[in-house]
C-alpha positions as CSV (number, residue, x, y, z in Angstrom):
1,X,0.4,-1.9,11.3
2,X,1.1,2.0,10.3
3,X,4.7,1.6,11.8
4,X,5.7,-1.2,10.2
5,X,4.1,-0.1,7.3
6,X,5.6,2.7,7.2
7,X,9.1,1.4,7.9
8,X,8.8,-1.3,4.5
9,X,7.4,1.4,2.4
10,X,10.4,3.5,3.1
11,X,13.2,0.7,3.2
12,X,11.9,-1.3,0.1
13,X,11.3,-0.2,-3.5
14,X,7.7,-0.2,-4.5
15,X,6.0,0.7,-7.5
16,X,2.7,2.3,-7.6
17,X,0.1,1.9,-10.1
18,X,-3.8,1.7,-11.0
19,X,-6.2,-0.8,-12.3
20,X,-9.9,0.3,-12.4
21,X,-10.7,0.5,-8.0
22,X,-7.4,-1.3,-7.1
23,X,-3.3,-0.3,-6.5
24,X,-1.3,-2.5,-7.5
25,X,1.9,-2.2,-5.6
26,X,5.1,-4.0,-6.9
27,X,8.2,-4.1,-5.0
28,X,10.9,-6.9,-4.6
29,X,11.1,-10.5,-4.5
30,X,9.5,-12.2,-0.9
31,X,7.8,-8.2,0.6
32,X,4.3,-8.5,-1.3
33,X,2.9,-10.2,1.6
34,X,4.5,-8.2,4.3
35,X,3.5,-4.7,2.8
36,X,0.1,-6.4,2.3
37,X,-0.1,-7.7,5.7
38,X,0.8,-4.3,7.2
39,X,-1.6,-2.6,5.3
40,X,-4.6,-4.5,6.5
41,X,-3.5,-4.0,10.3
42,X,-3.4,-0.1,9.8
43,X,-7.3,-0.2,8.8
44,X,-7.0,2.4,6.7
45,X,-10.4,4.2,5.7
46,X,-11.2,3.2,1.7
47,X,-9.3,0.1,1.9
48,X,-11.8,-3.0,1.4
49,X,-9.0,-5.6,1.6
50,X,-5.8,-6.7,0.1
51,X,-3.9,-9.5,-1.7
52,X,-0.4,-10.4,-2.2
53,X,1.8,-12.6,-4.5
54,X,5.5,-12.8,-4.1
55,X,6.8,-9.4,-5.6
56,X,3.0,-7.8,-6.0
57,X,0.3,-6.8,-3.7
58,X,-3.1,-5.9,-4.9
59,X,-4.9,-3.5,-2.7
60,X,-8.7,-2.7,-3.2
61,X,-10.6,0.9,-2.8
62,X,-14.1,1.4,-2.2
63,X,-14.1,3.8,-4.5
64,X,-12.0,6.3,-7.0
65,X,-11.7,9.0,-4.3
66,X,-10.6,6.3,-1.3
67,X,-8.0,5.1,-4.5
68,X,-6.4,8.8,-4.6
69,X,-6.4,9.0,-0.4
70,X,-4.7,5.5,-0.6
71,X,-1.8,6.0,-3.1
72,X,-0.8,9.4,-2.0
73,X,-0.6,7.9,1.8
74,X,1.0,5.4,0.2
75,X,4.0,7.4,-1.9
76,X,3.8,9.6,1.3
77,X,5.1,7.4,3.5
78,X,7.5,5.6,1.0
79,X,9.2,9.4,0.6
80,X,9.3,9.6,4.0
81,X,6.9,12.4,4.8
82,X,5.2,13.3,7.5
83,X,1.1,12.4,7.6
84,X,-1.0,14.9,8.6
């Protein structure tokens, strides 16, 4: 899941923003699900669960401070960076 996560977030455009406890990731036509899929295979700590249309993926946080781990991991790895 990280991998492959990784690999989308870095080969695909995506757009990061909030709404209340969830990320709402936008990216191009057909990837939603695939970035969405990806993301609920890595198991990442704070993630309750995701959803995903055709060009949008909703992903849900337990809480504000699980948001903030979530979308910097999330713009981390779509720069390319090393995670710690």
């Amino acid at each position: 899941g990280e991998d492959r996560l990784r690999r989308l977030l870095h080969d695909l455009p995506v757009e990061v923003r909030e709404a209340g406890l969830l990320l709402v990731l936008v990216t191009l036509p057909g990837s939603a699900h695939a970035i969405a899929a990806s993301l609920d295979r890595a198991r990442w700590p704070g993630v309750v669960g995701s959803i995903a249309g055709d060009d949008t993926c909703f992903v849900a946080c337990a809480d504000r401070r699980a948001l903030r781990r979530v979308r910097e991991r999330l713009e981390q790895l779509a720069a390319g960076q090393p995670q710690p």
